[in-house]
N, C-alpha and C positions, 0 to 999 in steps of 0.2 A: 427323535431329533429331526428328523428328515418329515414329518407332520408338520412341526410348528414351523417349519420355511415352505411348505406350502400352504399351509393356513399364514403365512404373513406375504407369501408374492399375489393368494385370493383375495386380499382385503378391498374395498370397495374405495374407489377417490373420491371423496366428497366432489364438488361442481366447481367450486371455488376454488379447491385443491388443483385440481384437473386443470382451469384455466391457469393459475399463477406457475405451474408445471411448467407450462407448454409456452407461456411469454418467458419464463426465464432460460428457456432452450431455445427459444429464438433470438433470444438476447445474444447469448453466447455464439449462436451461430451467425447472425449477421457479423459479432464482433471477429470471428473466426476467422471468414469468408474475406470481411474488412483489409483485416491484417494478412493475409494468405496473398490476397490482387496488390498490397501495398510491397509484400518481398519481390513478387513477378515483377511488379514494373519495376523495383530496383535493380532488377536482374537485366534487366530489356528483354523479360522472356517473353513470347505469341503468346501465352497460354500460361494460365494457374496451373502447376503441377501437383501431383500429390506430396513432394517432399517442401511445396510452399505451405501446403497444410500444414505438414505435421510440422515444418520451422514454426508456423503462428501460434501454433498450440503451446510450444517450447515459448516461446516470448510472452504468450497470456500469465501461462503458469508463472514464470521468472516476474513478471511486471507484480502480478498478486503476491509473490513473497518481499519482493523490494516494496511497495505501500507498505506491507504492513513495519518494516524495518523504518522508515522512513518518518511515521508515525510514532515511533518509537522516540527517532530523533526531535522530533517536534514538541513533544512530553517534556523528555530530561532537558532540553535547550531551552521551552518555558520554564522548568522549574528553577536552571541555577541563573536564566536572566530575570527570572522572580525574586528570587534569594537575594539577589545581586542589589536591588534598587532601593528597598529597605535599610541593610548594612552597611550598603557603600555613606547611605547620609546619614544614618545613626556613627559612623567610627569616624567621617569626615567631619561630625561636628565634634565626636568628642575626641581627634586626633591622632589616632592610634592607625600611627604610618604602615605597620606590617597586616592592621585588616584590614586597611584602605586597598594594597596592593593583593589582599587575597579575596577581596568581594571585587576589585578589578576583572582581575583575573577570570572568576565566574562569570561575569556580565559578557568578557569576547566568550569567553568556550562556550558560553549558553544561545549567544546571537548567535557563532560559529555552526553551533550545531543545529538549530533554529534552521539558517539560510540553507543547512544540507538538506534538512527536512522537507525543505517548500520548493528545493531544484525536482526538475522533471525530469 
C-alpha cells in the first residue's frame, strides 16, 4: 500500500498541468489575501493578522457552499415560474378557478425563489 502512494505523490505533472496548478493557487490566493486586507480594514486593524486569514478562509469556503445552494434556488424557482406561465393561460382560458389560483401560486414561489437565487 504504502508503494502505490509513493508511486502516485512520483508522478510527473504534465506542463500544462503545472501551469494551470499554480494560476489556480494564485487565484485562491490573491482571492484569500483580498478578503484577509478587506476584514483588517473592517476591524481598523494596522495590520492583516493571522486570525484575518483564517476568518477569509472561513467566508471563502461558507460563500462556495451558499453559490452552490443559491443555484439551487435558481433551478427550482425557473422551473415552477416555467410551469406557471403555460397553466396559468391554458386553465385561464379554460376557467378552472382553483388551477388558475394554484399555477398563481407557483409563478410568486418560483419568482420568490428566483429573486433568492440572484440576491448576493
Amino acid at each position: 500500500m504504502k508503494d502505490s502512494s509513493l508511486e502516485t505523490l512520483n508522478k510527473e505533472l504534465h506542463s500544462q498541468a503545472e501551469l494551470l496548478a499554480k494560476e489556480y493557487v494564485d487565484e485562491f490566493a490573491a482571492s484569500l489575501l483580498l478578503q484577509a486586507k478587506m476584514l483588517a480594514f473592517q476591524e481598523n486593524a494596522d495590520m492583516v493578522l493571522s486570525n484575518h486569514v483564517e476568518e477569509a478562509r472561513q467566508v471563502i469556503r461558507r460563500e462556495r457552499k451558499q453559490r452552490w445552494a443559491r443555484e439551487l434556488l435558481v433551478v427550482i424557482g425557473s422551473a415552477l415560474f416555467g410551469a406557471f406561465i403555460p397553466g396559468f393561460i391554458t386553465e385561464l382560458s379554460a376557467g378552472h378557478k382553483l388551477l388558475i389560483a394554484v399555477y398563481t401560486t407557483m409563478g410568486f414561489l418560483g419568482m420568490l425563489l428566483l429573486f433568492l437565487g440572484l440576491r448576493r
